[in-house]
C-alpha positions as CSV (number, residue, x, y, z in Angstrom):
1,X,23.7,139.6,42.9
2,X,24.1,143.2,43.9
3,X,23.6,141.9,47.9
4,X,26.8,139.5,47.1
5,X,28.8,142.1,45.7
6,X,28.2,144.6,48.7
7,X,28.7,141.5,51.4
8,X,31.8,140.2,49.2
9,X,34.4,142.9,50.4
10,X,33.2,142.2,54.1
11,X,33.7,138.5,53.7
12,X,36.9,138.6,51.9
13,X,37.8,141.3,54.8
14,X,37.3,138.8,58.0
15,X,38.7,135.7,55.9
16,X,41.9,138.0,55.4
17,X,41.6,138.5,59.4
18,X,40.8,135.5,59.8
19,X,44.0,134.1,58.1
20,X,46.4,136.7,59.4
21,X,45.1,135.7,63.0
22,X,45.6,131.8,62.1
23,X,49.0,132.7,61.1
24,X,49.5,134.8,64.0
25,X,48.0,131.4,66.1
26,X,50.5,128.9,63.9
27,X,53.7,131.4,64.1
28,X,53.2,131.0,67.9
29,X,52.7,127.4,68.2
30,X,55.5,126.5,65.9
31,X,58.0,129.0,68.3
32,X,56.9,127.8,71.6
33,X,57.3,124.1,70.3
34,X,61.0,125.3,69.0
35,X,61.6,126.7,72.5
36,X,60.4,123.9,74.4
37,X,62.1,121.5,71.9
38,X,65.7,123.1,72.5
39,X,64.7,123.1,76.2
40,X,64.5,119.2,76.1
41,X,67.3,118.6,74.1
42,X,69.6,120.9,76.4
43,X,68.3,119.1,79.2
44,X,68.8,115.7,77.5
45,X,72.6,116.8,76.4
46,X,73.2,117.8,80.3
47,X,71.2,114.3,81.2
48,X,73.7,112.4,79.2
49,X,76.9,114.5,80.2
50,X,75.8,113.6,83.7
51,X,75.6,110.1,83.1
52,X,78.9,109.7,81.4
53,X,80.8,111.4,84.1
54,X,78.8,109.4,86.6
55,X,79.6,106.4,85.2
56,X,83.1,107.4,84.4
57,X,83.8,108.3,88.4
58,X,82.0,104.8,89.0
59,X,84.5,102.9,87.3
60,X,87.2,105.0,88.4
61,X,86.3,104.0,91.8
62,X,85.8,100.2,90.9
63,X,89.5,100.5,89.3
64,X,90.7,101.6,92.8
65,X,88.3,99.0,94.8
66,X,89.8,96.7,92.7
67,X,93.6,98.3,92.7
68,X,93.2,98.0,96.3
69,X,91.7,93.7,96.6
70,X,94.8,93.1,94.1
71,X,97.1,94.8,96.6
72,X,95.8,93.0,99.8
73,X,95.9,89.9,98.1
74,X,99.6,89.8,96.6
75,X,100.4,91.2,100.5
76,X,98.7,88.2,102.5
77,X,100.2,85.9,99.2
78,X,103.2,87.2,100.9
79,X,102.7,86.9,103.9
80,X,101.4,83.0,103.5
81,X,104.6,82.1,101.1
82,X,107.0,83.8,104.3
83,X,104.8,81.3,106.7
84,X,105.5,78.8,104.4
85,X,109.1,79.4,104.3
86,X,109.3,79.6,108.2
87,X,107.3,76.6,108.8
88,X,109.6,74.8,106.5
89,X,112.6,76.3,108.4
90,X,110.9,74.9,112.0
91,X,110.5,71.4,110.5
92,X,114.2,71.0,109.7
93,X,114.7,72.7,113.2
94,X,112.6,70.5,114.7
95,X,114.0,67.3,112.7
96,X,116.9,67.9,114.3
97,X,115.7,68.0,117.6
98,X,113.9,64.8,117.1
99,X,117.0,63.5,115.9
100,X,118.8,64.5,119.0
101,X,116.0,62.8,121.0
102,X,116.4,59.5,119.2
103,X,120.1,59.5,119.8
104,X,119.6,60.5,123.3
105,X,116.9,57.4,123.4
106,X,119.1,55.4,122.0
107,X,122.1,55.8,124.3
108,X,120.1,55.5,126.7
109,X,118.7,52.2,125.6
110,X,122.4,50.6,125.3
111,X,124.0,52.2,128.5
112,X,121.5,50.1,130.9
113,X,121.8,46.7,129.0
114,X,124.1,45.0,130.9
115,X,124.8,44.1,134.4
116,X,122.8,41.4,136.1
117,X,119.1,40.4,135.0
118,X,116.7,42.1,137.4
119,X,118.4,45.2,136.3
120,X,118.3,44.7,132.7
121,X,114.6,43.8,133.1
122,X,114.3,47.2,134.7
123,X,116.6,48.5,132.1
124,X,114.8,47.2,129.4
125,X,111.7,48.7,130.5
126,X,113.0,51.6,131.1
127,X,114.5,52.3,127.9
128,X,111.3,51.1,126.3
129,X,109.6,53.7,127.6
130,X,111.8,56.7,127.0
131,X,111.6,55.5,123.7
132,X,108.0,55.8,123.8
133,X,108.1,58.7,125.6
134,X,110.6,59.9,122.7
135,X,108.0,58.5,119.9
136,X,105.5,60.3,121.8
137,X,107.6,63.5,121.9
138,X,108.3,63.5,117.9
139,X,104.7,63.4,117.0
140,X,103.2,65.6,119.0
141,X,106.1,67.9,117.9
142,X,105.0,67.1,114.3
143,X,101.6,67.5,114.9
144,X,102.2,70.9,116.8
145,X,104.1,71.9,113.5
146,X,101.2,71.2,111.2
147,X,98.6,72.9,113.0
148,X,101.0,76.1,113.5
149,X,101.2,76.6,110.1
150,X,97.6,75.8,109.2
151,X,97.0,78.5,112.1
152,X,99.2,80.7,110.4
153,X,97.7,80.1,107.1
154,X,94.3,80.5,108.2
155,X,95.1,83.7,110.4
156,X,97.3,85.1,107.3
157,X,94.2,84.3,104.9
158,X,91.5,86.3,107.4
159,X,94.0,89.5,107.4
160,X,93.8,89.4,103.9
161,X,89.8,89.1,103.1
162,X,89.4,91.8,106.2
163,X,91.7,94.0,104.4
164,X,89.9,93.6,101.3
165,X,86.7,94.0,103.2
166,X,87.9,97.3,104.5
167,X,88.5,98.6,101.2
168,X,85.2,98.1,99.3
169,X,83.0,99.0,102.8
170,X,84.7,102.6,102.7
Protein backbone atom coordinates (compact mmCIF):
# COMPACT_ATOMS: atom_id res chain seq x y z
CA UNK A 1 0.00 0.00 0.00
CA UNK A 2 2.84 2.44 0.50
CA UNK A 3 3.23 2.46 -3.69
CA UNK A 4 -0.60 3.69 -3.76
CA UNK A 5 -0.10 6.27 -1.19
CA UNK A 6 3.04 7.75 -2.99
CA UNK A 7 1.19 7.51 -6.69
CA UNK A 8 -2.24 8.77 -5.01
CA UNK A 9 -1.18 12.60 -4.79
CA UNK A 10 0.00 12.27 -8.55
CA UNK A 11 -3.18 10.78 -9.67
CA UNK A 12 -5.48 12.93 -7.72
CA UNK A 13 -2.99 15.86 -9.24
CA UNK A 14 -3.75 15.13 -13.15
CA UNK A 15 -7.52 14.12 -12.39
CA UNK A 16 -7.68 17.75 -10.82
CA UNK A 17 -5.96 18.95 -14.33
CA UNK A 18 -7.73 16.93 -15.96
CA UNK A 19 -11.07 18.44 -14.64
CA UNK A 20 -10.02 22.04 -14.72
CA UNK A 21 -9.00 21.48 -18.44
CA UNK A 22 -12.60 19.67 -19.15
CA UNK A 23 -13.99 22.66 -17.62
CA UNK A 24 -11.82 24.89 -19.43
CA UNK A 25 -12.97 22.63 -22.83
CA UNK A 26 -17.02 22.85 -21.64
CA UNK A 27 -16.76 26.79 -20.57
CA UNK A 28 -15.67 27.18 -24.20
CA UNK A 29 -18.05 25.12 -26.00
CA UNK A 30 -21.01 26.41 -24.06
CA UNK A 31 -19.75 30.32 -25.06
CA UNK A 32 -19.10 29.76 -28.62
CA UNK A 33 -22.60 27.96 -28.92
CA UNK A 34 -24.06 31.23 -27.02
CA UNK A 35 -22.30 33.42 -29.53
CA UNK A 36 -23.23 31.54 -32.52
CA UNK A 37 -26.75 31.08 -31.11
CA UNK A 38 -27.36 35.02 -30.71
CA UNK A 39 -25.74 35.21 -34.18
CA UNK A 40 -28.63 33.12 -35.61
CA UNK A 41 -31.28 34.60 -33.90
CA UNK A 42 -30.10 38.27 -34.89
CA UNK A 43 -29.92 37.07 -38.32
CA UNK A 44 -33.34 35.37 -38.07
CA UNK A 45 -34.96 38.76 -36.29
CA UNK A 46 -33.33 40.86 -39.44
CA UNK A 47 -34.67 37.76 -41.82
CA UNK A 48 -38.14 38.34 -40.57
CA UNK A 49 -38.00 42.28 -40.40
CA UNK A 50 -36.96 41.89 -44.08
CA UNK A 51 -39.81 39.78 -44.97
CA UNK A 52 -42.45 41.91 -43.33
CA UNK A 53 -41.36 45.04 -44.90
CA UNK A 54 -41.05 43.10 -48.14
CA UNK A 55 -44.25 41.94 -48.08
CA UNK A 56 -45.67 45.09 -46.66
CA UNK A 57 -44.16 47.24 -49.86
CA UNK A 58 -45.73 44.24 -51.93
CA UNK A 59 -49.12 44.87 -51.03
CA UNK A 60 -48.65 48.41 -51.04
CA UNK A 61 -47.86 48.16 -54.60
CA UNK A 62 -50.86 45.63 -55.30
CA UNK A 63 -53.15 48.38 -53.49
CA UNK A 64 -51.86 50.89 -56.14
CA UNK A 65 -52.02 48.21 -59.18
CA UNK A 66 -55.29 47.75 -58.04
CA UNK A 67 -56.10 51.70 -57.15
CA UNK A 68 -55.08 52.21 -60.63
CA UNK A 69 -57.44 49.01 -62.73
CA UNK A 70 -60.39 50.47 -60.45
CA UNK A 71 -59.59 53.91 -61.93
CA UNK A 72 -59.28 52.87 -65.60
CA UNK A 73 -62.32 50.97 -65.31
CA UNK A 74 -64.85 53.54 -63.68
CA UNK A 75 -63.12 56.04 -66.67
CA UNK A 76 -63.79 53.71 -69.83
CA UNK A 77 -67.44 52.94 -67.63
CA UNK A 78 -67.59 56.50 -68.39
CA UNK A 79 -66.65 56.77 -71.36
CA UNK A 80 -69.12 53.74 -72.65
CA UNK A 81 -72.28 55.27 -70.58
CA UNK A 82 -71.37 58.93 -72.67
CA UNK A 83 -71.38 56.53 -75.99
CA UNK A 84 -74.34 55.33 -74.84
CA UNK A 85 -75.92 58.50 -74.30
CA UNK A 86 -74.73 59.87 -77.68
CA UNK A 87 -75.80 56.96 -79.63
CA UNK A 88 -79.14 57.30 -78.08
CA UNK A 89 -79.09 61.08 -79.03
CA UNK A 90 -78.13 59.98 -83.00
CA UNK A 91 -81.06 57.52 -83.04
CA UNK A 92 -83.63 60.16 -82.19
CA UNK A 93 -81.57 62.38 -84.69
CA UNK A 94 -81.64 59.98 -87.02
CA UNK A 95 -85.51 59.08 -86.42
CA UNK A 96 -86.19 62.16 -87.42
CA UNK A 97 -84.48 62.10 -90.49
CA UNK A 98 -86.05 58.97 -91.49
CA UNK A 99 -89.16 60.57 -90.64
CA UNK A 100 -88.51 63.40 -92.95
CA UNK A 101 -87.63 60.84 -95.70
CA UNK A 102 -90.99 59.09 -95.35
CA UNK A 103 -92.80 62.27 -95.64
CA UNK A 104 -90.77 63.32 -98.45
CA UNK A 105 -91.63 59.57 -99.95
CA UNK A 106 -94.87 60.08 -99.30
CA UNK A 107 -95.47 63.35 -101.07
CA UNK A 108 -93.87 62.24 -103.47
CA UNK A 109 -95.99 59.24 -103.94
CA UNK A 110 -99.44 61.41 -104.07
CA UNK A 111 -98.08 64.41 -106.23
CA UNK A 112 -97.64 61.95 -109.39
CA UNK A 113 -100.98 60.02 -109.05
CA UNK A 114 -103.04 61.65 -111.31
CA UNK A 115 -103.06 62.73 -114.81
CA UNK A 116 -103.54 60.23 -117.60
CA UNK A 117 -102.62 56.41 -117.21
CA UNK A 118 -99.18 55.91 -118.92
CA UNK A 119 -98.13 58.52 -116.54
CA UNK A 120 -99.55 57.17 -113.46
CA UNK A 121 -97.98 53.79 -114.42
CA UNK A 122 -94.75 55.62 -114.62
CA UNK A 123 -95.76 57.52 -111.53
CA UNK A 124 -96.61 54.57 -109.71
CA UNK A 125 -93.33 53.05 -110.29
CA UNK A 126 -91.66 55.66 -109.62
CA UNK A 127 -92.88 56.37 -106.29
CA UNK A 128 -92.51 52.69 -105.55
CA UNK A 129 -89.13 52.92 -105.84
CA UNK A 130 -88.30 56.05 -103.89
CA UNK A 131 -90.11 54.35 -101.39
CA UNK A 132 -87.80 51.61 -101.62
CA UNK A 133 -85.06 53.62 -102.05
CA UNK A 134 -86.40 55.45 -98.77
CA UNK A 135 -86.86 51.79 -96.94
CA UNK A 136 -83.52 51.17 -98.11
CA UNK A 137 -82.20 54.46 -96.84
CA UNK A 138 -83.71 53.92 -93.14
CA UNK A 139 -82.11 50.62 -92.62
CA UNK A 140 -78.95 51.08 -93.64
CA UNK A 141 -79.10 54.29 -91.50
CA UNK A 142 -80.21 51.90 -88.65
CA UNK A 143 -77.77 49.49 -89.25
CA UNK A 144 -74.90 52.19 -89.57
CA UNK A 145 -76.22 53.35 -85.97
CA UNK A 146 -75.84 49.98 -84.41
CA UNK A 147 -72.52 49.12 -85.58
CA UNK A 148 -71.22 52.78 -84.60
CA UNK A 149 -72.00 52.25 -81.18
CA UNK A 150 -70.88 48.58 -81.00
CA UNK A 151 -67.58 50.28 -82.63
CA UNK A 152 -67.53 52.68 -80.01
CA UNK A 153 -68.18 50.24 -77.31
CA UNK A 154 -65.68 47.96 -78.36
CA UNK A 155 -62.95 50.78 -79.09
CA UNK A 156 -64.01 52.36 -75.50
CA UNK A 157 -63.63 48.81 -73.88
CA UNK A 158 -59.87 48.16 -75.55
CA UNK A 159 -58.72 51.86 -74.11
CA UNK A 160 -59.74 50.61 -70.91
CA UNK A 161 -57.99 47.00 -70.65
CA UNK A 162 -54.81 48.82 -72.38
CA UNK A 163 -54.90 51.21 -69.69
CA UNK A 164 -55.13 48.69 -67.12
CA UNK A 165 -52.49 46.79 -68.91
CA UNK A 166 -50.12 49.74 -68.75
CA UNK A 167 -50.51 49.97 -65.14
CA UNK A 168 -49.67 46.48 -63.89
CA UNK A 169 -46.63 46.03 -66.81
CA UNK A 170 -44.84 49.13 -65.18
Amino acid sequence: MSIWLRVLPYIAAVLLAGGALFGAYHHGVTTTDATWQAKWNDRNTRDEEARVANEVAARTLEQSYQHSIDKAVQDGQRTIDQLTADAATARASADGLRGAADKLAARLATSQAGGNSCTAAASAAASRAVMVLADVFKRADERAGDLAGYADQSHARGVTCERAFDVISR
